[in-house]
Structures are given as C-alpha cells and as structure tokens.
C-alpha positions in Angstrom: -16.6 -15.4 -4.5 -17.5 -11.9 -2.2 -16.8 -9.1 -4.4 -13.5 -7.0 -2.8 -12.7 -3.4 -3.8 -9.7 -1.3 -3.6 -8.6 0.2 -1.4 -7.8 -2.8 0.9 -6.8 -2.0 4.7 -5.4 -4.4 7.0 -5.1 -2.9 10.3 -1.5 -4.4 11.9 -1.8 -7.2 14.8 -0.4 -4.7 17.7 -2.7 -1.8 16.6 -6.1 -2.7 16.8 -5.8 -2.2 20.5 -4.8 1.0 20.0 -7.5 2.5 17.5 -8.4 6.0 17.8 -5.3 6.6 19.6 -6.9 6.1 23.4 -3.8 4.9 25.1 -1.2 7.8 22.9 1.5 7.6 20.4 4.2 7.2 23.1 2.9 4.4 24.4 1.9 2.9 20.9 4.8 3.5 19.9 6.9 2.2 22.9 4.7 -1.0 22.4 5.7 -1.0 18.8 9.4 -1.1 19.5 11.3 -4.6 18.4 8.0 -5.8 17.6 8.4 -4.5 13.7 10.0 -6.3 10.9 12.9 -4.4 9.4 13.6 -4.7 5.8 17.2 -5.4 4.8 18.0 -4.4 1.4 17.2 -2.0 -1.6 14.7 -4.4 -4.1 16.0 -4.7 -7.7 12.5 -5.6 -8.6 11.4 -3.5 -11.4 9.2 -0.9 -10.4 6.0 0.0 -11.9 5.4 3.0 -14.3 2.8 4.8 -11.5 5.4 4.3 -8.9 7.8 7.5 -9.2 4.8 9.8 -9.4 2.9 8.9 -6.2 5.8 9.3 -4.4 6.1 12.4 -4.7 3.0 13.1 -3.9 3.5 11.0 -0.8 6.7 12.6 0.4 4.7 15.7 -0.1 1.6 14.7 1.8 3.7 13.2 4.3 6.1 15.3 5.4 8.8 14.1 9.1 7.9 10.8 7.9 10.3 8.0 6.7 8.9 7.0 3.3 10.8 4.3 1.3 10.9 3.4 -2.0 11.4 -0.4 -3.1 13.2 -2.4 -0.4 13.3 -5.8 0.3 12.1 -8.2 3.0 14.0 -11.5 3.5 11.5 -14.8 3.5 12.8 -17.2 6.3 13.6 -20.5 4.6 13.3 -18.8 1.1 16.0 -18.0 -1.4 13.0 -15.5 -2.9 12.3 -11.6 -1.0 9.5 -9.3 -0.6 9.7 -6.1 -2.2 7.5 -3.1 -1.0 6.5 -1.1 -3.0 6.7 1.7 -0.4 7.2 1.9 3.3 5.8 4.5 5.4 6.8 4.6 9.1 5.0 7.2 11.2 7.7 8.7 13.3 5.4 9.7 16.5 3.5 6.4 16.9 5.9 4.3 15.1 3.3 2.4 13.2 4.5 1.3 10.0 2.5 0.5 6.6 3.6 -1.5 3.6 1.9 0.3 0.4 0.9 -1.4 -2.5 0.1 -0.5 -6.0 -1.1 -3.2 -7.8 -1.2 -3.6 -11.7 -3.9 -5.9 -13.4 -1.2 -7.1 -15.5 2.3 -7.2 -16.5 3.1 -4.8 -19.3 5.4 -6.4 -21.2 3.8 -10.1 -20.9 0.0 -9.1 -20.0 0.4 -12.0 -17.5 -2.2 -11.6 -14.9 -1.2 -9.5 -11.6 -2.9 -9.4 -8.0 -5.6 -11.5 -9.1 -8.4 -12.1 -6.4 -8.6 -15.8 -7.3 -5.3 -16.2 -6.5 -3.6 -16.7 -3.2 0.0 -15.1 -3.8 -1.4 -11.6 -2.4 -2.6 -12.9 0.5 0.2 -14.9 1.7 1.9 -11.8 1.2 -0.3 -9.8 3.6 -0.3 -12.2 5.9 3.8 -12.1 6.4 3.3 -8.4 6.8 1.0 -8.5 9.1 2.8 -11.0 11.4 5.6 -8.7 11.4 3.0 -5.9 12.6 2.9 -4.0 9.1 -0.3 -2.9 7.9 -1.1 -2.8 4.7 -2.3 -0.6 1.9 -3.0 -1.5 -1.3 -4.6 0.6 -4.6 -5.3 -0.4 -7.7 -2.9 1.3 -10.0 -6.0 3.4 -11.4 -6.3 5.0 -8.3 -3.3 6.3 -8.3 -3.0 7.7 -11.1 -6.1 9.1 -11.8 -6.6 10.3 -7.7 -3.2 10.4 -6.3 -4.3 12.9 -3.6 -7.7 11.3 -3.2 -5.2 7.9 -2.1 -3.1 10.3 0.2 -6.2 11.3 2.0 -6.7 7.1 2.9 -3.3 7.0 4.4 -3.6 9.8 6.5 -7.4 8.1 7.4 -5.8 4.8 8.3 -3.4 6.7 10.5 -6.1 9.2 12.6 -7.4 6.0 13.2 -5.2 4.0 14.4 -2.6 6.5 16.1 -5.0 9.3 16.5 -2.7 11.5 14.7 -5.2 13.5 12.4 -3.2 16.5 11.4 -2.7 15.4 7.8 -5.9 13.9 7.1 -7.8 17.2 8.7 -6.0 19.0 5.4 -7.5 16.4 3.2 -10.9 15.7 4.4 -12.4 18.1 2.1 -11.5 16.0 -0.9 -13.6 13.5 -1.7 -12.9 9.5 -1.0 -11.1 7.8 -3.8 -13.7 6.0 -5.8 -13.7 2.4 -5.4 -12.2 -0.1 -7.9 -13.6 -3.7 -8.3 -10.7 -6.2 -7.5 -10.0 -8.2 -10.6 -10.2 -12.2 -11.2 -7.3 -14.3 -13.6 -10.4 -14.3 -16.7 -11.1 -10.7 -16.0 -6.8 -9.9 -15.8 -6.9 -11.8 -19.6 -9.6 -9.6 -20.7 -8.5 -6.4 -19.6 -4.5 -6.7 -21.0 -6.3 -7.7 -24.4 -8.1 -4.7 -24.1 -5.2 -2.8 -23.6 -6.9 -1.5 -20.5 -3.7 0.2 -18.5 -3.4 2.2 -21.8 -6.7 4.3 -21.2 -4.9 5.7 -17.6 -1.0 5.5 -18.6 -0.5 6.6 -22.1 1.0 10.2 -20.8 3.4 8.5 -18.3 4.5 5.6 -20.8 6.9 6.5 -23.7 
C-alpha cells in the first residue's frame, strides 16, 4: 500500500479547467451554477471535540464566505446521509469545498476511523466530487495543533484554483502544516490503546 499523508486535496471535476484562475471567477463561477450539489438538512451527527474550535478560526480566516457547520447530504437510493463536517462556498468563484477533520478513532468505542485500508472514505469523496465539491481533509492533529497553518491550505487550494489569492497572501508567511501519515485499521487499534488523541486533546476534553 502507497503511503498517503494529510492534508488530502481533491481538486472538483468542473475546476481543473479553471486552475490558476485563467478564464475568471465570473465565468467560473457562471460555469459553476446548477452544477453543485446542495445539501438539505442540518446533520444530527455528533460532532467531533476539534470541531467548534477550527471554526472559528475559519470564519475568522475566511471572512464574505458562507461557511457551514454540520449539514447533511441526502444519498440517492439510501435511507443513510452525508454529514460535512464543514462547507465552505467561495462567494466570487462559487467553488465549493467539503472539509474534513478526521479522527483515528472514536472516543467513546476506540473503533477505528478514516482508515486508509478501508474504502468508506473514498466512496465518500467520490460522491462529492461528482457533485463538483472538492475536498479537504486533516487529520484531527493538524487542527488542533496548527489550526492557522490548515487555514493557510484552504486559502492555497483556492489561489489555485479560482485565482483568488487575497487570503492566502496574508498567510504565506507561516509555514505549511506539517504532514501527518494516514493511518491503517492495525495502526487505528494501536493508537486508541495508546490513548493517542489524549496527547493533543486533553485541554479541550473535560
């Protein structure tokens, strides 16, 4: 198995034509129109303990920009939904990113989470992706530990693919977030033995 890292970066279908902003937001965003996915409900999935912080830091980083918290996405043919953690739509270009922050396991079970071996993240992707979302996911480490460093990716993806660089020239001078090896189901076991989420979260879990 290829070893994968966070931050993962799938660019949206619709986009890649559009990198580095050539053809301009109106038009991107003219060519976005009806062509994304909407979600249609407010998720009652849990939400993770990292969750509340970063968006602050997002709605701060990301000001004029629609940023949701936890909504839903309905599955055609399924009874099930998608939650998102977060949705970010870009309100000159209308390119809009699902963003992910994903746990190495459940805190109250230790069941392994977002596991590389494991296709459930991937089907996920791909649903987004058809629907012309891109995607952004961070470990939860990242987050916590480089909340700002995480914001500076976002605005990254978006310079490139809207050429919109005016929040990512006020982050540039911080450095990339360091790179977090993506975890297998073995390596999920080992680190909720460990007690692993402990060594980042024990301030922001009572």
């Amino acid at each position: 198995m290829s070893t994968a890292y966070y931050p993962l970066i799938l660019y949206p279908p619709l986009a890649r034509q559009f990198t580095g902003g050539n053809q301009g937001q109106k038009h991107l965003k003219a060519s976005f129109q009806g062509c994304v996915a909407l979600p249609d409900d407010k998720s009652t999935a849990k939400q993770g303990v990292s969750e509340k912080q970063f968006f602050r830091h997002l709605l701060a980083a990301f000001p004029g920009n629609l940023i949701c918290q936890a909504v839903e996405f309905e599955i055609p043919g399924y009874s099930l939904r998608y939650s998102a953690d977060f949705i970010f739509y870009h309100h000159s270009s209308g390119l809009a990113l699902d963003i992910e922050i994903d746990e190495p396991y459940a805190g109250n079970t230790g069941k392994p989470h977002h596991c590389i071996d494991v296709d459930d993240d991937k089907i996920r992707n791909r649903f987004f992706l058809e629907r012309n979302w891109g995607v952004v996911r961070f470990a939860e480490i990242q987050v916590v530990r480089h909340p700002w460093n995480c914001c500076k990716v976002i605005a990254q993806t978006i310079a490139k693919l809207t050429g919109d660089n005016s929040v990512f020239m006020l982050l540039q001078r911080l450095a990339d977030v360091p790179l977090q090896k993506c975890w297998t189901r073995r390596e999920s076991r080992l680190m909720a033995k460990n007690n692993y989420r402990q060594s980042y979260l024990p301030k922001m879990v009572k």
